[in-house]
N, C-alpha and C positions, 0 to 999 in steps of 0.2 A: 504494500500500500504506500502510493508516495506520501511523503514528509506534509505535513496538513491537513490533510483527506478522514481523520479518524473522526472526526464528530456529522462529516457528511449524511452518513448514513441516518443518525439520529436526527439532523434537520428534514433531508426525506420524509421519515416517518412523519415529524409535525406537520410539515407542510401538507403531503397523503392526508391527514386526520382532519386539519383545517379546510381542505375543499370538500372532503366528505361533509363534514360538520353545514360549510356555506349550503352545499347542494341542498341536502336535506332541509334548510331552512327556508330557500327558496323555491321549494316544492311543497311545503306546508303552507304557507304563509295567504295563497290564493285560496287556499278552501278555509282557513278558519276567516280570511276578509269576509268570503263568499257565503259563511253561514253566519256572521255576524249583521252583514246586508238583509237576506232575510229577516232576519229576529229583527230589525229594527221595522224592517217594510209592514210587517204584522204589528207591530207593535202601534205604528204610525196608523193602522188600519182600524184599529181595535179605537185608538185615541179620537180619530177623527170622528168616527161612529159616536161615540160619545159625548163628544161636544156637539153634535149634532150636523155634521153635513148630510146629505143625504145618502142612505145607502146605499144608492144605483150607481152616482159619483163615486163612494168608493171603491164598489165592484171592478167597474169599468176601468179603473186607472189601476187599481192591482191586480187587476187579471194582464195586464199593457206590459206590464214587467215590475209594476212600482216604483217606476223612477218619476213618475208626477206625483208622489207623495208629499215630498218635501214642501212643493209649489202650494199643495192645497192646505198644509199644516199651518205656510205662514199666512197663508187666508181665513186663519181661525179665529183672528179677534174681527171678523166681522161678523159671521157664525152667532159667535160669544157676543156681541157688539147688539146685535139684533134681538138675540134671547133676551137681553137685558134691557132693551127698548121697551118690548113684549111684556116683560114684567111689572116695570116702571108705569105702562099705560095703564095695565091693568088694576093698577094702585089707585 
């Protein structure tokens, strides 16, 4: 073995173990994003339902993919805006 060469080996290995390690993390990382989008898209569905948008509106847009969720969520203080109208007149 030439003269300097003896801890090559052991750098090998780290590095070996280091791309291993990247790979893995960058083959996980798409499905836990990917089920955390869910859980949220449900979550945003269940929410909007609640304050009251209509449930056809939410169908429609989460059957679509639920990427118009977000759009109709920050449209909730009118929703909410309006409930309170409702309320107030009825006072």
């Amino acid at each position: 073995m030439p003269y300097g060469a003896e801890g090559v080996g052991i750098l090998g290995l780290v590095i070996a173990l280091s791309i291993l390690l990247i790979s893995i993390c960058i083959t996980i990382a798409p499905l836990i994003i990917w089920r955390n989008g869910n859980r949220t898209n449900r979550l945003l569905a269940l929410i909007a339902v609640q304050v009251g948008v209509p449930v056809e509106t939410v169908k429609e847009t989460f059957h679509r993919g639920g990427g118009g969720l977000p759009p109709i969520m920050a449209g909730v203080n009118r929703y909410q805006g309006a409930a309170d109208r409702k309320g107030r007149d009825a006072e």
